[in-house]
Structures are given as structure tokens and as C-alpha cells.
C-alpha positions as CSV (number, residue, x, y, z in Angstrom):
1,X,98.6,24.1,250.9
2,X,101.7,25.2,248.4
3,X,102.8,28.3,248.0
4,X,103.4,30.3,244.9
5,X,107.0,29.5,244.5
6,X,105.9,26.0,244.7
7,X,103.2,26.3,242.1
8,X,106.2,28.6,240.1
9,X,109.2,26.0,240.6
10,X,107.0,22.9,239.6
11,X,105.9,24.6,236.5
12,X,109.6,25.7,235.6
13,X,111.1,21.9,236.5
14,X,108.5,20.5,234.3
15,X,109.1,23.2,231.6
16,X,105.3,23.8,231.0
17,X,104.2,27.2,230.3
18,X,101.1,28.7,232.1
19,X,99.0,27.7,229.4
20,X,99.9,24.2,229.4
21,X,99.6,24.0,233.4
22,X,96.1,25.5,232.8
23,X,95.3,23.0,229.9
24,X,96.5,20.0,232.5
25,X,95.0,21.0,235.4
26,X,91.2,22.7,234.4
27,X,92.4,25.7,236.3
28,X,92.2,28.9,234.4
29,X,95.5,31.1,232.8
30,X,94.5,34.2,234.2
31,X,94.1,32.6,238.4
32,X,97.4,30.4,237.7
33,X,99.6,33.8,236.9
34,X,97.4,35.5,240.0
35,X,98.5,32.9,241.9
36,X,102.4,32.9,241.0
37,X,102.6,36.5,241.5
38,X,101.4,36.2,244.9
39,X,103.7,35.5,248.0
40,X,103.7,32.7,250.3
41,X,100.3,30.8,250.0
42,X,98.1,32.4,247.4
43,X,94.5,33.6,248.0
44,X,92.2,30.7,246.6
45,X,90.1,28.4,246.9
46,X,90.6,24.8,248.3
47,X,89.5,23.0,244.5
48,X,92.0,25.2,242.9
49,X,95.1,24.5,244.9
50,X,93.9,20.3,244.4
51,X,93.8,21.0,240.8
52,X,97.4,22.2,240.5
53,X,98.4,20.1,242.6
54,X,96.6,17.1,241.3
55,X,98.2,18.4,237.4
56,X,101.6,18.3,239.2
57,X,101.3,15.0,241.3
58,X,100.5,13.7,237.9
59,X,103.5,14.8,235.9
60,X,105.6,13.4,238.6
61,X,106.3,16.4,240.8
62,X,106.2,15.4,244.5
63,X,105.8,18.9,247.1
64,X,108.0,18.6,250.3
65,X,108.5,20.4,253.3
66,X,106.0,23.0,254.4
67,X,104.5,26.5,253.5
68,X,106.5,27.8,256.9
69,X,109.6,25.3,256.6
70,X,111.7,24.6,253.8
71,X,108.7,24.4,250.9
72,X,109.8,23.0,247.7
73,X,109.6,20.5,244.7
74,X,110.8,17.5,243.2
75,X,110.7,15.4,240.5
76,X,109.6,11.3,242.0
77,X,112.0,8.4,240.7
């Protein structure tokens, strides 16, 4: 799982807006600023975190450490 700050820095590092991460990843505006507002892990569903995180992966973002140690982003060489 990622947590909201995850889903929030990845958007910021790749500079896409809400509407673009919703455009990339199928996932609907409206649930991806739910979810950002949210803290820790947000409340969804298992297809909608693998869809952000899928847009992400995509783009180049890798996800490290854990929801409970250390979770953050970065960009892959």
C-alpha cells in the first residue's frame, strides 16, 4: 500500500496536476484528492491504489520504504 503523502509527493515530483494523474491512471479526480487529503494509507480499494501506482511506476517514480517506516518517492535512473 502507499500512503497519501506518497500518492501527494509523486504527483508534486512529477509536476502533474490531479487531473493529469487522473487522466494517466483511469482513476477518478474527485477519489485521487479524497485520497491525498487523507492521512497515512487512504481508505480504498485494492484496484485503485494499482492504478496510481501503476500511472506512477510508469512515469518513472519508484515507492520506497514502508507505510510504517520511512515511506517515500523517487524518481528511477
Amino acid at each position: 500500500m502507499i500512503t497519501s503523502d506518497q500518492i501527494r509527493a509523486a504527483r508534486a515530483l512529477l509536476r502533474w496536476s490531479g487531473k493529469e494523474l487522473a487522466e494517466k491512471s483511469g482513476v477518478g479526480f474527485s477519489t485521487i484528492m479524497k485520497m491525498e487529503s487523507e492521512i497515512g494509507v487512504p481508505n480504498s480499494n485494492f484496484k485503485t491504489f494499482e492504478a496510481l501506482k501503476s500511472a506512477f511506476e510508469k512515469a518513472g517514480v519508484e515507492f520506497i520504504g514502508s507505510p510504517e517506516d520511512a515511506p517515500g518517492v523517487r524518481l528511477r535512473k
